[in-house]
PDB file of N, CA, C, O and CB in Angstrom:
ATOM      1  N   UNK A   1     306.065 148.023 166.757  1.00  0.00           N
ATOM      2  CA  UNK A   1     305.055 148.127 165.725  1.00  0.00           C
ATOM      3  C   UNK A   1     305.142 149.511 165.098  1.00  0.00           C
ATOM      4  O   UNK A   1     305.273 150.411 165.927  1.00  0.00           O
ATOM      5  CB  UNK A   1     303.640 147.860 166.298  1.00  0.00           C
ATOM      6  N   UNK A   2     305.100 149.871 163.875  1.00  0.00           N
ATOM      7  CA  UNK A   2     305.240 151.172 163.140  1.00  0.00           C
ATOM      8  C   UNK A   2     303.923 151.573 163.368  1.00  0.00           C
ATOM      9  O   UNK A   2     302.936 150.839 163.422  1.00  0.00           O
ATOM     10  CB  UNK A   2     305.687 151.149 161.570  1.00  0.00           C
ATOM     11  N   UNK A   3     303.974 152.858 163.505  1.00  0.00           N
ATOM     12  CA  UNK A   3     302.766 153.702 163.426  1.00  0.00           C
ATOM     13  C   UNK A   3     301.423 153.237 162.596  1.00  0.00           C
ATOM     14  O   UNK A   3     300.352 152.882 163.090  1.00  0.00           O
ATOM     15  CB  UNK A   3     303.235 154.954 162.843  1.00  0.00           C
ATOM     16  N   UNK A   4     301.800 153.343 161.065  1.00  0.00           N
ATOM     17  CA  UNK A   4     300.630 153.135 160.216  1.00  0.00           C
ATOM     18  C   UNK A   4     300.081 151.712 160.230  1.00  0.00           C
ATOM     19  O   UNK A   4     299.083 151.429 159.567  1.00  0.00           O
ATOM     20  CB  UNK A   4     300.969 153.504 158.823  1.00  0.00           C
ATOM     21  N   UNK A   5     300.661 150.898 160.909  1.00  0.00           N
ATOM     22  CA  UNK A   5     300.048 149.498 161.174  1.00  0.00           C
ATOM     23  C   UNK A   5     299.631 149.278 162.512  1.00  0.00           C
ATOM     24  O   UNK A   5     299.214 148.130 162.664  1.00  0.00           O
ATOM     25  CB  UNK A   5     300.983 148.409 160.862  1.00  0.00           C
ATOM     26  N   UNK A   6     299.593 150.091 163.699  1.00  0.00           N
ATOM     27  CA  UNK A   6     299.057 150.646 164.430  1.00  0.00           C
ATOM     28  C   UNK A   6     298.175 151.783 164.258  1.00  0.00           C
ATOM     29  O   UNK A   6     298.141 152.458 165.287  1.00  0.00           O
ATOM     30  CB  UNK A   6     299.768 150.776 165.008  1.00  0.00           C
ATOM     31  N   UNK A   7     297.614 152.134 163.535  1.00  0.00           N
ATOM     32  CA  UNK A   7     296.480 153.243 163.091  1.00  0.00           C
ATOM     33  C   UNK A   7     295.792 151.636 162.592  1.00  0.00           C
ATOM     34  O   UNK A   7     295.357 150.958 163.523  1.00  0.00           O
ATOM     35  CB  UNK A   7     296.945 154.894 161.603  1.00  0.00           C
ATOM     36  N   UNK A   8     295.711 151.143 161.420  1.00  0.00           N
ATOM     37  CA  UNK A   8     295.292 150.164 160.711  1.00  0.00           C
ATOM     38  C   UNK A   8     294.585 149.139 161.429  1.00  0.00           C
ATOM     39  O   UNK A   8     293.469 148.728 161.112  1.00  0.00           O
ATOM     40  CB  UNK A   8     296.269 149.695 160.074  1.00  0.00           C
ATOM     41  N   UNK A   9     295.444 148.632 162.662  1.00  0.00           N
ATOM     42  CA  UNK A   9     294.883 148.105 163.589  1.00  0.00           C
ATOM     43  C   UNK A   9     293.685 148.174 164.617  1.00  0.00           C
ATOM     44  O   UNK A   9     292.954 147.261 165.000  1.00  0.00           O
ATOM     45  CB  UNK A   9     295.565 148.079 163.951  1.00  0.00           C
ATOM     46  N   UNK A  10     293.688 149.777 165.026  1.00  0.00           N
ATOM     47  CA  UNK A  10     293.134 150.244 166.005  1.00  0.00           C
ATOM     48  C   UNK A  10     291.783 150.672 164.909  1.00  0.00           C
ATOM     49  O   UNK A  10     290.632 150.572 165.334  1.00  0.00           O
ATOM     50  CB  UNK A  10     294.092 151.401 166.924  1.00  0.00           C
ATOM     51  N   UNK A  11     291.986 151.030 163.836  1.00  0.00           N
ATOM     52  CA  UNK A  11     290.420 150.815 162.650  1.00  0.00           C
ATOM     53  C   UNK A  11     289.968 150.113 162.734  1.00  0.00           C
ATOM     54  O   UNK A  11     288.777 150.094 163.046  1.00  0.00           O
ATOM     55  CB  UNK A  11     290.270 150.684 161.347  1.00  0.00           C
ATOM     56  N   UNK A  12     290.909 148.797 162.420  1.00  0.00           N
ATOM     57  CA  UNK A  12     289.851 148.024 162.497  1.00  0.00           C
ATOM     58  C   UNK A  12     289.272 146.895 163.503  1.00  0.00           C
ATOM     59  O   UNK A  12     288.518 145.955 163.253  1.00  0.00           O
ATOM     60  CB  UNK A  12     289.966 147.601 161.562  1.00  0.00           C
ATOM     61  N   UNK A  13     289.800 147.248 164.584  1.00  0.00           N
ATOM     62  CA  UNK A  13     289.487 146.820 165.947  1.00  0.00           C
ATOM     63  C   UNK A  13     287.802 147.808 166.711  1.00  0.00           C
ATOM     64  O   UNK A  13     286.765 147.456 167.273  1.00  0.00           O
ATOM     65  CB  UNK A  13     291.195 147.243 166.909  1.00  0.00           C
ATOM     66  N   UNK A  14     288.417 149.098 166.276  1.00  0.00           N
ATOM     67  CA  UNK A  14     286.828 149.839 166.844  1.00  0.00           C
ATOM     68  C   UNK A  14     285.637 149.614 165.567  1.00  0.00           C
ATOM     69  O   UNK A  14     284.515 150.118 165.615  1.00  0.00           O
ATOM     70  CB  UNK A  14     287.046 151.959 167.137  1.00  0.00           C
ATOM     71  N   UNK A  15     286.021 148.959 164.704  1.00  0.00           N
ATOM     72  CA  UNK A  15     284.779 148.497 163.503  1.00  0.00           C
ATOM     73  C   UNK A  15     284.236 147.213 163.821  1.00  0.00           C
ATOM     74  O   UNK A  15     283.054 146.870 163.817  1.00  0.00           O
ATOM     75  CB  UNK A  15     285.352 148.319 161.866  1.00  0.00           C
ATOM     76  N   UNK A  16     285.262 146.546 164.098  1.00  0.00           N
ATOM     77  CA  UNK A  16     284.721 145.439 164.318  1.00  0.00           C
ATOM     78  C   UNK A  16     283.983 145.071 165.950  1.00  0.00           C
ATOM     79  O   UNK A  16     282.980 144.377 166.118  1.00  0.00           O
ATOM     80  CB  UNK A  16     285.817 144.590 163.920  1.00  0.00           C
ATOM     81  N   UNK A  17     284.574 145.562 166.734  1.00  0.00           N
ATOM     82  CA  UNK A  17     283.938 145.909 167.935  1.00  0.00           C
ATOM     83  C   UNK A  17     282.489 146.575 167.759  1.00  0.00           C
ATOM     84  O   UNK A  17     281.617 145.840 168.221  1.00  0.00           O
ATOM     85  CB  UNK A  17     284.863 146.825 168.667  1.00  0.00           C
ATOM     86  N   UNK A  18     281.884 148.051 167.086  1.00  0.00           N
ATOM     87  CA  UNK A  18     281.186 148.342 167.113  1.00  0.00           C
ATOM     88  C   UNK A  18     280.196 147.688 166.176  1.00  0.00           C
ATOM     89  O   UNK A  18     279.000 147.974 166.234  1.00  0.00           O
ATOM     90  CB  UNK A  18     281.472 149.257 167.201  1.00  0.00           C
ATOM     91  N   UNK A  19     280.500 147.136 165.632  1.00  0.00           N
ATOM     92  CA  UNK A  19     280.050 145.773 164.935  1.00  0.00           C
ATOM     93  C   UNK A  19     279.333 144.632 165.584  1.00  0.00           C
ATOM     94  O   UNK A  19     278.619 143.814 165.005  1.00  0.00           O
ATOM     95  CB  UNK A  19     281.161 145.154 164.457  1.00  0.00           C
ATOM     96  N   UNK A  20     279.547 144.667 166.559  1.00  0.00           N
ATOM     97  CA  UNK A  20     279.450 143.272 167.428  1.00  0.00           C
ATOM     98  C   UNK A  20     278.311 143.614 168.474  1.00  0.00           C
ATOM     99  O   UNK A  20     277.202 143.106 168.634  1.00  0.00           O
ATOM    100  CB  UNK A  20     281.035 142.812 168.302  1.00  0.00           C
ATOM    101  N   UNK A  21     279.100 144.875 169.279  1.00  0.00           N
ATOM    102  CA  UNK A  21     277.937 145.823 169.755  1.00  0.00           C
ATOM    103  C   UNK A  21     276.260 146.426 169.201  1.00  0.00           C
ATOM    104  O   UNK A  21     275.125 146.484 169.674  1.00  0.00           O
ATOM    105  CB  UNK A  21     278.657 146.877 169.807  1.00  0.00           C
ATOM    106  N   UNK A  22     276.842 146.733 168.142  1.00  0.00           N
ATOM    107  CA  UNK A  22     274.965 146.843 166.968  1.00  0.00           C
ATOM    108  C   UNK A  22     274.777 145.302 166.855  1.00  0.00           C
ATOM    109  O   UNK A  22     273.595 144.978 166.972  1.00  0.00           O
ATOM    110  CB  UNK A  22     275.064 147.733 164.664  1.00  0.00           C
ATOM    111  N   UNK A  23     275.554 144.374 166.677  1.00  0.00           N
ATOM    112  CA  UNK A  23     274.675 142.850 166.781  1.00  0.00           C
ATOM    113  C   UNK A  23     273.957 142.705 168.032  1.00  0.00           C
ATOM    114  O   UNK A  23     272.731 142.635 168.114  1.00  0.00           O
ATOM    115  CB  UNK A  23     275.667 141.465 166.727  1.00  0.00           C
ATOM    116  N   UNK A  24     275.015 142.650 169.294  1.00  0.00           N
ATOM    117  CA  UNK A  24     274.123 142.642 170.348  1.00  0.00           C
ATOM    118  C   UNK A  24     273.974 143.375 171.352  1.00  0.00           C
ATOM    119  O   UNK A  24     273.880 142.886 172.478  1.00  0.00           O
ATOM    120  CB  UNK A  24     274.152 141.812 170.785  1.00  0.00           C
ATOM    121  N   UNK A  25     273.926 144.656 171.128  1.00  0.00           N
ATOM    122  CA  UNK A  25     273.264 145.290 172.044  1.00  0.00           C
ATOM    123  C   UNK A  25     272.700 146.257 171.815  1.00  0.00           C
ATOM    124  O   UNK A  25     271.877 146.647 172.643  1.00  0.00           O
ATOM    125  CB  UNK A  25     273.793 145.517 172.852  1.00  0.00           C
ATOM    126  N   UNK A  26     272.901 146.917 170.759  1.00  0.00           N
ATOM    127  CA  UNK A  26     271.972 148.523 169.981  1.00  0.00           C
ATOM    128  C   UNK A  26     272.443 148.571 168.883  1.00  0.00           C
ATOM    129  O   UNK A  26     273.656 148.669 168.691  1.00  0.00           O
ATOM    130  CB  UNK A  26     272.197 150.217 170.601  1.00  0.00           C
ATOM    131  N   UNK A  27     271.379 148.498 167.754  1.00  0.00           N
ATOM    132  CA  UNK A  27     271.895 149.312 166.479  1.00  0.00           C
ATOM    133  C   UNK A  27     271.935 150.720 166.551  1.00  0.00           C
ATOM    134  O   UNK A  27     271.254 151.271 165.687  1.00  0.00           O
ATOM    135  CB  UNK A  27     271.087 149.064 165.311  1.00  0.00           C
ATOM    136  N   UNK A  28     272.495 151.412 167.277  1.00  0.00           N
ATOM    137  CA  UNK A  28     273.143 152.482 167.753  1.00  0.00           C
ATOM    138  C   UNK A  28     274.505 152.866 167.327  1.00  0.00           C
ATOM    139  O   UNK A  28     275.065 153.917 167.015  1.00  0.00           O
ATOM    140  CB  UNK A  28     273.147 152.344 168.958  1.00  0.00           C
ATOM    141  N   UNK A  29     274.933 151.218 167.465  1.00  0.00           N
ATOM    142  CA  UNK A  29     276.358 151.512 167.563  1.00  0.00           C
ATOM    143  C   UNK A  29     277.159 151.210 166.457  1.00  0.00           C
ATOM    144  O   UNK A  29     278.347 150.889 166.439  1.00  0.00           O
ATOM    145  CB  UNK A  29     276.906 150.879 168.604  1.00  0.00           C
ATOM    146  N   UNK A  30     275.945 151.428 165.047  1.00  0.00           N
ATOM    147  CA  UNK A  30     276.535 151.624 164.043  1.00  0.00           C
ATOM    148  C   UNK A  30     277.091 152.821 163.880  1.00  0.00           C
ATOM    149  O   UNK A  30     278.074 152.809 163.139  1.00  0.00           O
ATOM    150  CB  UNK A  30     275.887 151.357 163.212  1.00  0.00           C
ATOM    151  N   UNK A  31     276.851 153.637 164.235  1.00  0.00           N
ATOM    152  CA  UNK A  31     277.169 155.095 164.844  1.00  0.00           C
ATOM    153  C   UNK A  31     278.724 155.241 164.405  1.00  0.00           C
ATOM    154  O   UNK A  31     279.356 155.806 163.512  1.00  0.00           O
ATOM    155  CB  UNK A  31     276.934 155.211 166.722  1.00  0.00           C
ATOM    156  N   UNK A  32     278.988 154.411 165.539  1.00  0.00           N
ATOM    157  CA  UNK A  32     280.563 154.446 165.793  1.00  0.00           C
ATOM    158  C   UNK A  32     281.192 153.686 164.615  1.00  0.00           C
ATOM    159  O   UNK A  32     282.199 154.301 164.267  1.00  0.00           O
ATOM    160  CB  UNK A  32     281.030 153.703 167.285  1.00  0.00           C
ATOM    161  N   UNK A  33     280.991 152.570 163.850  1.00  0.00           N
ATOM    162  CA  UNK A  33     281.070 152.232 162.866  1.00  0.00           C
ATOM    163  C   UNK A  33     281.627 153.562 161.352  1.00  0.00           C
ATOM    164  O   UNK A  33     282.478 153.639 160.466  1.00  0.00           O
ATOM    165  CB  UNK A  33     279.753 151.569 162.955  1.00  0.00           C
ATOM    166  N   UNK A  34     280.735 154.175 161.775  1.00  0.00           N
ATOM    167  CA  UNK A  34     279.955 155.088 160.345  1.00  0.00           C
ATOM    168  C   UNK A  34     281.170 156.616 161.077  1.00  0.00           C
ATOM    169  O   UNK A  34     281.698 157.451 160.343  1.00  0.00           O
ATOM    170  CB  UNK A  34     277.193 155.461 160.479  1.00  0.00           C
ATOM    171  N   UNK A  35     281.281 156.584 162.196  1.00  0.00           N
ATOM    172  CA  UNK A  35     282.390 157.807 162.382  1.00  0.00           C
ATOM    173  C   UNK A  35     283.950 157.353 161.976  1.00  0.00           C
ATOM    174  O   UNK A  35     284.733 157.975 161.258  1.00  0.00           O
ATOM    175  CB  UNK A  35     282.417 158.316 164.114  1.00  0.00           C
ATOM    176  N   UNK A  36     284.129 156.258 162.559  1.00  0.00           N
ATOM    177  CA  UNK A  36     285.630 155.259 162.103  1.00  0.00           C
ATOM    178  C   UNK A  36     285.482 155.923 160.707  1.00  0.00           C
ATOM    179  O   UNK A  36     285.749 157.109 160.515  1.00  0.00           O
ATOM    180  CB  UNK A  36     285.573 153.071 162.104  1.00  0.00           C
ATOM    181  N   UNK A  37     285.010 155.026 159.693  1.00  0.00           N
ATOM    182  CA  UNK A  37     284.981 154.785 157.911  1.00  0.00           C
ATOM    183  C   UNK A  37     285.454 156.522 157.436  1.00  0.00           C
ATOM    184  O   UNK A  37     286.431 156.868 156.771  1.00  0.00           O
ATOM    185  CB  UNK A  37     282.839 154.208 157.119  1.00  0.00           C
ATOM    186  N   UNK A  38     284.107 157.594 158.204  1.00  0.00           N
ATOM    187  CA  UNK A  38     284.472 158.838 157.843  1.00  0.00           C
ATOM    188  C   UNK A  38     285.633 159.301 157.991  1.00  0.00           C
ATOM    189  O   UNK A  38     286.307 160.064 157.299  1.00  0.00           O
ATOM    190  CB  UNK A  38     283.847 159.569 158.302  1.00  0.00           C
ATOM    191  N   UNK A  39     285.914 158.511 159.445  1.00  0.00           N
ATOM    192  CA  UNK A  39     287.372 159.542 159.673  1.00  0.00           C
ATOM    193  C   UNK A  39     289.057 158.912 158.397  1.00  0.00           C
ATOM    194  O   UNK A  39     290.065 159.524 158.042  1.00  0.00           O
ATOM    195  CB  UNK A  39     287.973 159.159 162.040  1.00  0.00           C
ATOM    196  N   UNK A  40     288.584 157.562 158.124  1.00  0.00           N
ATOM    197  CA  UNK A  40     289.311 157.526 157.639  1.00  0.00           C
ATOM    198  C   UNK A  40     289.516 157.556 155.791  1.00  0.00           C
ATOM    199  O   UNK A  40     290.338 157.144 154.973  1.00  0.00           O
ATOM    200  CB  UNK A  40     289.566 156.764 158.346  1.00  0.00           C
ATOM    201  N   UNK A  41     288.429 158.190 155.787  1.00  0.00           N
ATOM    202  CA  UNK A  41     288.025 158.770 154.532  1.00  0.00           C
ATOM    203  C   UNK A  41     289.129 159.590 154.416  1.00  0.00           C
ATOM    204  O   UNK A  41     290.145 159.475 153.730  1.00  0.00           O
ATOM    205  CB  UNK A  41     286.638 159.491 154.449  1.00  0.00           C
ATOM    206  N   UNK A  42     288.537 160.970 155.691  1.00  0.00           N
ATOM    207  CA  UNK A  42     289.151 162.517 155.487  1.00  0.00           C
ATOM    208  C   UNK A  42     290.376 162.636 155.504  1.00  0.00           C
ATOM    209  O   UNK A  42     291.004 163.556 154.978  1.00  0.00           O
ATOM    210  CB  UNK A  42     288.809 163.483 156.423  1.00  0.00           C
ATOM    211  N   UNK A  43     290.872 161.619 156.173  1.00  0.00           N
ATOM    212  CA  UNK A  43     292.082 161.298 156.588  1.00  0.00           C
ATOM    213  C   UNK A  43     293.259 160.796 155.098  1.00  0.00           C
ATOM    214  O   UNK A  43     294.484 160.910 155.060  1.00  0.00           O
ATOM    215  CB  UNK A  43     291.734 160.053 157.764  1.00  0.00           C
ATOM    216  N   UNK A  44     292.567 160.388 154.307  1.00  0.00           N
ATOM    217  CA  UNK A  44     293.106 160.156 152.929  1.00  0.00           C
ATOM    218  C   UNK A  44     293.753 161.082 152.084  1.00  0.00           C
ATOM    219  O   UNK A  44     294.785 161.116 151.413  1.00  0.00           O
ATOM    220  CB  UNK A  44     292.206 159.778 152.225  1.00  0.00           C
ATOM    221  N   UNK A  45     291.999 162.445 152.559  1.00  0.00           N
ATOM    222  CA  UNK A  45     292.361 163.135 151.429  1.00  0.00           C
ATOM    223  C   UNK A  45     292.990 165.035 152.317  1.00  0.00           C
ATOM    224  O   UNK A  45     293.305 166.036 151.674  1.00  0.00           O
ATOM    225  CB  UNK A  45     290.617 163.102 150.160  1.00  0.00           C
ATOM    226  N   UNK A  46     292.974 164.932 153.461  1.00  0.00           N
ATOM    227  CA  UNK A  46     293.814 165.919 154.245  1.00  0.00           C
ATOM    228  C   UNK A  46     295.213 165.244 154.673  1.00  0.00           C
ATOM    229  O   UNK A  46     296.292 165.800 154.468  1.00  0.00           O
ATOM    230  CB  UNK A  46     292.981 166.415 155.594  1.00  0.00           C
ATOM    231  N   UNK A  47     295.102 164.207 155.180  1.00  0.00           N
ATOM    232  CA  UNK A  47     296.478 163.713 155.783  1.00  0.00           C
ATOM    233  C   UNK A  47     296.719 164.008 157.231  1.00  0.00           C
ATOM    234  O   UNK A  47     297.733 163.692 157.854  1.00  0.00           O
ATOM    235  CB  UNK A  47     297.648 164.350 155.036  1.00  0.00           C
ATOM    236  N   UNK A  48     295.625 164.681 157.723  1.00  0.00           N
ATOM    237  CA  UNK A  48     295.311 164.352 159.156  1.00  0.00           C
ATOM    238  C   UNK A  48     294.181 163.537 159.843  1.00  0.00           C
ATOM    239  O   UNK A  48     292.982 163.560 159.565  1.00  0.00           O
ATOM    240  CB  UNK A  48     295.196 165.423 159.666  1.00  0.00           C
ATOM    241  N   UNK A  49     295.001 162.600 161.080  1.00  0.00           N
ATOM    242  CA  UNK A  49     294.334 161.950 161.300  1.00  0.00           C
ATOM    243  C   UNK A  49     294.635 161.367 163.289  1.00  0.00           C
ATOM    244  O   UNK A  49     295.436 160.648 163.886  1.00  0.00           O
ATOM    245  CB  UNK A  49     294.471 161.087 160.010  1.00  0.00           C
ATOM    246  N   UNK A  50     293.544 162.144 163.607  1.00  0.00           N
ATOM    247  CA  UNK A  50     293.609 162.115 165.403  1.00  0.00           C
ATOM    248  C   UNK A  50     294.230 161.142 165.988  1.00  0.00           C
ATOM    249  O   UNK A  50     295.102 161.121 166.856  1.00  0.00           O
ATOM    250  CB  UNK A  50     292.302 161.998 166.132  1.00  0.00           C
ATOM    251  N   UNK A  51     293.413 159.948 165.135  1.00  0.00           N
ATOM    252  CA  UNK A  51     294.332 158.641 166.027  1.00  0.00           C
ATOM    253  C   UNK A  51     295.829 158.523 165.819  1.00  0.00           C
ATOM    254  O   UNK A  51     296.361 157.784 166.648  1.00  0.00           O
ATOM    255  CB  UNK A  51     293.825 157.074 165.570  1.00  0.00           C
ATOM    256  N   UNK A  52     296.526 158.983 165.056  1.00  0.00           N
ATOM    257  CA  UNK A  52     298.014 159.414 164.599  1.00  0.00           C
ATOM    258  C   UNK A  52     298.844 160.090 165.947  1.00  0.00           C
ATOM    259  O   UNK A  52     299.926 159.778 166.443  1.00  0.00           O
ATOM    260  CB  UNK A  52     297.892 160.683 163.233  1.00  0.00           C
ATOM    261  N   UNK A  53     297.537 161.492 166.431  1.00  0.00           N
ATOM    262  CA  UNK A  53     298.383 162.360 167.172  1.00  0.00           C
ATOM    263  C   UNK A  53     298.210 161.448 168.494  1.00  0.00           C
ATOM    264  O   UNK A  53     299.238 161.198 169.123  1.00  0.00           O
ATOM    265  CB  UNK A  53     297.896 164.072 167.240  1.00  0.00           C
ATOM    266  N   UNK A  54     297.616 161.200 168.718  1.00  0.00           N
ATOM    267  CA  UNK A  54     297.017 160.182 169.749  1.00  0.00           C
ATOM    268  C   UNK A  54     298.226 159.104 169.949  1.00  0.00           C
ATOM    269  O   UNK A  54     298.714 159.244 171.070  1.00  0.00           O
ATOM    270  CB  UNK A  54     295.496 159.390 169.133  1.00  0.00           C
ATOM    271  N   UNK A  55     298.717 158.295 169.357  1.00  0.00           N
ATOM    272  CA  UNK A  55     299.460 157.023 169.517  1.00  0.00           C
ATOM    273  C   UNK A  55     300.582 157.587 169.183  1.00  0.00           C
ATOM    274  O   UNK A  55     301.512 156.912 169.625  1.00  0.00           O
ATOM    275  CB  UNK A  55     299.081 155.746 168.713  1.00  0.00           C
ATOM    276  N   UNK A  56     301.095 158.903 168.364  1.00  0.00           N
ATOM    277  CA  UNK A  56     302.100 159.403 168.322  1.00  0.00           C
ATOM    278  C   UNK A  56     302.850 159.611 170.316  1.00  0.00           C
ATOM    279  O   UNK A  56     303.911 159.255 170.828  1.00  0.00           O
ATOM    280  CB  UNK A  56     301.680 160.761 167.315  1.00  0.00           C
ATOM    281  N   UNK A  57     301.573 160.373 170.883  1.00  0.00           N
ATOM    282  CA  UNK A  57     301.661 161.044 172.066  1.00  0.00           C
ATOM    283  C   UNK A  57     302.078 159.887 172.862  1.00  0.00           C
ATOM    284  O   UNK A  57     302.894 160.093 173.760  1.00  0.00           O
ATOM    285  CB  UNK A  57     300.377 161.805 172.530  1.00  0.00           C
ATOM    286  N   UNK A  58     301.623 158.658 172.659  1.00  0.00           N
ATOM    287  CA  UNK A  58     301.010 157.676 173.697  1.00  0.00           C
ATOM    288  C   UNK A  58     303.274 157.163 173.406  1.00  0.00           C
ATOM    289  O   UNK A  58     304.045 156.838 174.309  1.00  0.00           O
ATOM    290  CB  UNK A  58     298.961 156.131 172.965  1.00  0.00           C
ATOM    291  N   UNK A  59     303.463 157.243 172.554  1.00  0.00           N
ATOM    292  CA  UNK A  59     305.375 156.448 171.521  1.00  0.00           C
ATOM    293  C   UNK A  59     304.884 155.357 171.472  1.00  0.00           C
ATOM    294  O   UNK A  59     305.172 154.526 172.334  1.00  0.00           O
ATOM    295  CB  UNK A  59     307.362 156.236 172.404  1.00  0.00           C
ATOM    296  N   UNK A  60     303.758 154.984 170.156  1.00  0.00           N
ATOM    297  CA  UNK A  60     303.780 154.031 169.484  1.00  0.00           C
ATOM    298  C   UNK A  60     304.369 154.312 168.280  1.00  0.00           C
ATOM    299  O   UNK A  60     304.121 155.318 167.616  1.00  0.00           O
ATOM    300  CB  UNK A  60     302.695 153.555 169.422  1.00  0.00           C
ATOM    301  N   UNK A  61     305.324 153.246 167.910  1.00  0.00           N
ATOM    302  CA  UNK A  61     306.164 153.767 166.594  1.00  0.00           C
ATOM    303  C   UNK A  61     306.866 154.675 166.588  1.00  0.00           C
ATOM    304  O   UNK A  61     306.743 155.562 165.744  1.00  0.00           O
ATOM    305  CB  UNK A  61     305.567 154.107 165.618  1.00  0.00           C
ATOM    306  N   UNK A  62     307.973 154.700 167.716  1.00  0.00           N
ATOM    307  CA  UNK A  62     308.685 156.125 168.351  1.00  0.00           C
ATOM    308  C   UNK A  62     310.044 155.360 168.059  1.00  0.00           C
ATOM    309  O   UNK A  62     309.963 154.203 168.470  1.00  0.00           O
ATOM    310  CB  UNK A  62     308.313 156.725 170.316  1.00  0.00           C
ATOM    311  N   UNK A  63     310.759 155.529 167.718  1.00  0.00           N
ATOM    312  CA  UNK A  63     312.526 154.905 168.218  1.00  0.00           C
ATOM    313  C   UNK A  63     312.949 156.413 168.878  1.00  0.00           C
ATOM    314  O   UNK A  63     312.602 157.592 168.814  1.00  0.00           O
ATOM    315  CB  UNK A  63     313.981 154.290 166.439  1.00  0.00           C
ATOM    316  N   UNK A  64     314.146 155.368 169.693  1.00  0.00           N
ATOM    317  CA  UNK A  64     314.564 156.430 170.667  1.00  0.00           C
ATOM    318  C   UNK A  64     315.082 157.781 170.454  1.00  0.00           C
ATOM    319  O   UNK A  64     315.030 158.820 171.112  1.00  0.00           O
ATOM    320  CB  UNK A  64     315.420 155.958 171.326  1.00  0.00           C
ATOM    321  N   UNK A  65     315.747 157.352 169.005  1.00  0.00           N
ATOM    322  CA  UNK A  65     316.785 158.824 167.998  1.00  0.00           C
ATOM    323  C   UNK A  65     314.726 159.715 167.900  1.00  0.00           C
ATOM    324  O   UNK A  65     314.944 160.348 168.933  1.00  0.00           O
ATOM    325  CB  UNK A  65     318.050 157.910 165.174  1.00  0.00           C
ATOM    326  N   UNK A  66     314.106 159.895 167.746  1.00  0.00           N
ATOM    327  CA  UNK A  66     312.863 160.838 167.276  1.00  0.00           C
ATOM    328  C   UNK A  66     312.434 161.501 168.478  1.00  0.00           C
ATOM    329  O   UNK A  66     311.593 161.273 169.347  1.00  0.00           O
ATOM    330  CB  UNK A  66     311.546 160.028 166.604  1.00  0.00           C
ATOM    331  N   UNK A  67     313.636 162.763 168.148  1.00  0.00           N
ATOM    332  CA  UNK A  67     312.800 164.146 168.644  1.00  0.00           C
ATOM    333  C   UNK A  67     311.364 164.522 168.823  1.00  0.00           C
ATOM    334  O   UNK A  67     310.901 165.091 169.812  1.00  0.00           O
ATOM    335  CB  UNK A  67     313.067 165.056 167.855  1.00  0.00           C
ATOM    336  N   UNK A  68     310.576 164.063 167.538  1.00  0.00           N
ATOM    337  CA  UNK A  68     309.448 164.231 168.069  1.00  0.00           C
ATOM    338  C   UNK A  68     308.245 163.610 169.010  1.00  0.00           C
ATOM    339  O   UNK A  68     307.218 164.038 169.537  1.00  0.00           O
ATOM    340  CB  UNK A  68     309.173 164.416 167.334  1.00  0.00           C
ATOM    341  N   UNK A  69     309.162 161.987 168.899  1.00  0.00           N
ATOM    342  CA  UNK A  69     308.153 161.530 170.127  1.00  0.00           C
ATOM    343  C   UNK A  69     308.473 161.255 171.551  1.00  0.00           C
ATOM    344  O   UNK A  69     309.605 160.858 171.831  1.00  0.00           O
ATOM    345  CB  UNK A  69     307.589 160.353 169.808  1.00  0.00           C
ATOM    346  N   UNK A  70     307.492 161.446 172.567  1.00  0.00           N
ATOM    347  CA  UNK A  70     307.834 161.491 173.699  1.00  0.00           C
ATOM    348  C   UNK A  70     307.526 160.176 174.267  1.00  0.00           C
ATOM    349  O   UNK A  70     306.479 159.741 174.749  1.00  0.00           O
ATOM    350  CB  UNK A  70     307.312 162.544 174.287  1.00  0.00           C
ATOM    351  N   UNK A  71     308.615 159.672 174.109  1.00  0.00           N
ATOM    352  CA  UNK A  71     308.799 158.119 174.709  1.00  0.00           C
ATOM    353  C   UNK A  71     309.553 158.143 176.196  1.00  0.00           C
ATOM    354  O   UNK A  71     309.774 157.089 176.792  1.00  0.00           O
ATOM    355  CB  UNK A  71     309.850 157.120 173.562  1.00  0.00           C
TER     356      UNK A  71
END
């Protein structure tokens, strides 16, 4: 799986999750909802974005030739 469809994924997996969670169990956890959307706001307009370094670290979307990931 390439990176940016693994970022894409993992958005919208913790939205829809925290989604489900404010249905049934706290509207609290729109919270987490409302931090996702931001982050991937900032993330538009800096070009950094945690969950990147995160799944970078983890060699999602690594081939073996890339020095930079530690697969």
């Amino acid at each position: 799986m390439k990176l940016e469809n693994a970022i894409r994924a993992l958005a919208g997996t913790m939205i829809l999750t925290s989604l489900a969670l404010a249905h049934y169990v706290s509207p609290n956890w729109l919270w987490l909802t409302a931090f996702v959307g931001a982050n991937l706001l900032q993330s538009a307009f800096t070009g950094f974005c945690p969950a990147e370094t995160v799944l970078k670290r983890l060699g999602v979307g690594c081939d073996a030739g890339t020095p930079t990931c530690k697969a």
